[in-house]
C-alpha atoms as an extended CHARMM CRD file, in Angstrom:
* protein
*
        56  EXT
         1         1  UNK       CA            -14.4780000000      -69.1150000000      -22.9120000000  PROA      1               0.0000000000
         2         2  UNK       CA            -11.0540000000      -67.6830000000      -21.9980000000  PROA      2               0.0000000000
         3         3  UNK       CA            -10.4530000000      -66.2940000000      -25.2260000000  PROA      3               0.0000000000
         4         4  UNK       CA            -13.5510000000      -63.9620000000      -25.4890000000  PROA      4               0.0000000000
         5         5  UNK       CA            -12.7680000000      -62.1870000000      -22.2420000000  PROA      5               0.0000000000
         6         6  UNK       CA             -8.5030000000      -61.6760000000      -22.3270000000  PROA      6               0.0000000000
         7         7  UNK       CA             -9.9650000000      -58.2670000000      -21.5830000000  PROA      7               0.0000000000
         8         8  UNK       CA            -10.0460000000      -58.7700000000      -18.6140000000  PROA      8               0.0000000000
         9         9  UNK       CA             -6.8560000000      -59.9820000000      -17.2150000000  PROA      9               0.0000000000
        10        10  UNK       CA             -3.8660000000      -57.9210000000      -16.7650000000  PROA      10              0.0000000000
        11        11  UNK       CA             -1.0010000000      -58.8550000000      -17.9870000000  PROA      11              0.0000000000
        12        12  UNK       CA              1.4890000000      -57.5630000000      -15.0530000000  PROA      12              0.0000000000
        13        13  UNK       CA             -0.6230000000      -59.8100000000      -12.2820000000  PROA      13              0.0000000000
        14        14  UNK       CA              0.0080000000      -63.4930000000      -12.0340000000  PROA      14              0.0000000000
        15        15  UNK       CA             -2.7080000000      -65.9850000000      -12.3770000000  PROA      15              0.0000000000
        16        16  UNK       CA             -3.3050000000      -69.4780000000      -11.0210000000  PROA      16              0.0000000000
        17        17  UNK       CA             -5.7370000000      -71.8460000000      -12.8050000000  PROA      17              0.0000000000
        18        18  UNK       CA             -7.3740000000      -74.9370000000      -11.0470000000  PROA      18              0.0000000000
        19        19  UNK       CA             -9.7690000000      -77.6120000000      -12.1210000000  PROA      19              0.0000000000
        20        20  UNK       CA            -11.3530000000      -80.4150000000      -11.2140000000  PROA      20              0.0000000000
        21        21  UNK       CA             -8.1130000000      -82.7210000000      -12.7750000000  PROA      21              0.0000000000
        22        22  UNK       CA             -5.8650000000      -79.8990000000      -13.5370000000  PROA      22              0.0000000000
        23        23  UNK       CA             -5.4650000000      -81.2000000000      -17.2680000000  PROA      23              0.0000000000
        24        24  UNK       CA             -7.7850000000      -78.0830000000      -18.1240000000  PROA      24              0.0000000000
        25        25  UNK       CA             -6.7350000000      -75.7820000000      -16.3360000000  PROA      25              0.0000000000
        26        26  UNK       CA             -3.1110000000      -76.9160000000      -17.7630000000  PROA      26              0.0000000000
        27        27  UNK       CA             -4.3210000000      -75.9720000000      -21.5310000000  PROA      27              0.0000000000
        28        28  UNK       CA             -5.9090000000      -72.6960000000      -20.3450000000  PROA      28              0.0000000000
        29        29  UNK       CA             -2.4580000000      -71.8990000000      -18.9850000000  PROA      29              0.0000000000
        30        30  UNK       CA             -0.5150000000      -73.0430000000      -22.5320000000  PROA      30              0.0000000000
        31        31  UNK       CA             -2.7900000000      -70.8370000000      -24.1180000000  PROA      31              0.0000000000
        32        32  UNK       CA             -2.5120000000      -67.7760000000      -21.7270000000  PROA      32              0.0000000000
        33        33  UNK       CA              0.8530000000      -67.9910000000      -21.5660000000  PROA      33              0.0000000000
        34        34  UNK       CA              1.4290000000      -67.7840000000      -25.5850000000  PROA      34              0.0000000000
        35        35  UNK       CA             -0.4560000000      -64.7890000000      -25.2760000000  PROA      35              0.0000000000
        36        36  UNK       CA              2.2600000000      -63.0440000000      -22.9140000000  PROA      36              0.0000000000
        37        37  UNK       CA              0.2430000000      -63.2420000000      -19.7090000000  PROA      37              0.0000000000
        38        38  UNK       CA              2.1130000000      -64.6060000000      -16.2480000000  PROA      38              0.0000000000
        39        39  UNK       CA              0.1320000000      -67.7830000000      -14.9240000000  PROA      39              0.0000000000
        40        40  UNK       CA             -0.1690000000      -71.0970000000      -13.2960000000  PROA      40              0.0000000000
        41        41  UNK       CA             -1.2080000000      -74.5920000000      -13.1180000000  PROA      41              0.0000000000
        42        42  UNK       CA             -2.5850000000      -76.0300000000      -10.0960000000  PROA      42              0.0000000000
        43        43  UNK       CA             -0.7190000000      -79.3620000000      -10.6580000000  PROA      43              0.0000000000
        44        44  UNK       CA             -3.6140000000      -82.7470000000      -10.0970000000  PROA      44              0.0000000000
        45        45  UNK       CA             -6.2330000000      -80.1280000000       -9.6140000000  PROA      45              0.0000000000
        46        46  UNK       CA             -8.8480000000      -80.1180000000       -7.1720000000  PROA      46              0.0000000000
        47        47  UNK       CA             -8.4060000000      -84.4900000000       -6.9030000000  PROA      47              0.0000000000
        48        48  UNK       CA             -4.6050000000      -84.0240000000       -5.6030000000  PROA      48              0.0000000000
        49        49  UNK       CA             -5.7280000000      -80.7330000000       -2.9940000000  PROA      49              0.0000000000
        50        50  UNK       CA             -5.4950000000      -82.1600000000        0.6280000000  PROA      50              0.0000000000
        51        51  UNK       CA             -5.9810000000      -78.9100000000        2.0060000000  PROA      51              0.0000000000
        52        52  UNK       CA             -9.4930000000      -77.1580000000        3.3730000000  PROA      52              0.0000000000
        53        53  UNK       CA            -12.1540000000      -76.2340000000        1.0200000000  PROA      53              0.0000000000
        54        54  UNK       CA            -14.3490000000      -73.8560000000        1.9660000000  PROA      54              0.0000000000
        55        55  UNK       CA            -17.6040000000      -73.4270000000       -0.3690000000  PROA      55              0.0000000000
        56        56  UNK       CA            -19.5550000000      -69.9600000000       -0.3450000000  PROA      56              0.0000000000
């Protein structure tokens, strides 16, 4: 839950959020951002990425 752990982002650095659909990461970012930190939406999410994925 992103609201038990604002801890532990900074609020000088610049975050991007991504999900599956990008609709979630989208209300993570409204809610990050009303709480003064610098972030972004990954726009479609993971379904609109076209790009390599690499998983570790």
């Amino acid at each position: 839950m992103i609201s038990a752990n604002l801890d532990y982002f900074d609020k000088e650095k610049e975050y991007i959020f991504i999900c599956r659909s990008g609709r979630r990461s989208e209300n993570v970012c409204h809610y990050l951002q009303e709480q003064g930190y610098k972030v972004a939406n990954m726009v479609g999410g993971m379904l609109e990425w076209d790009g390599e994925v690499i998983v570790k």
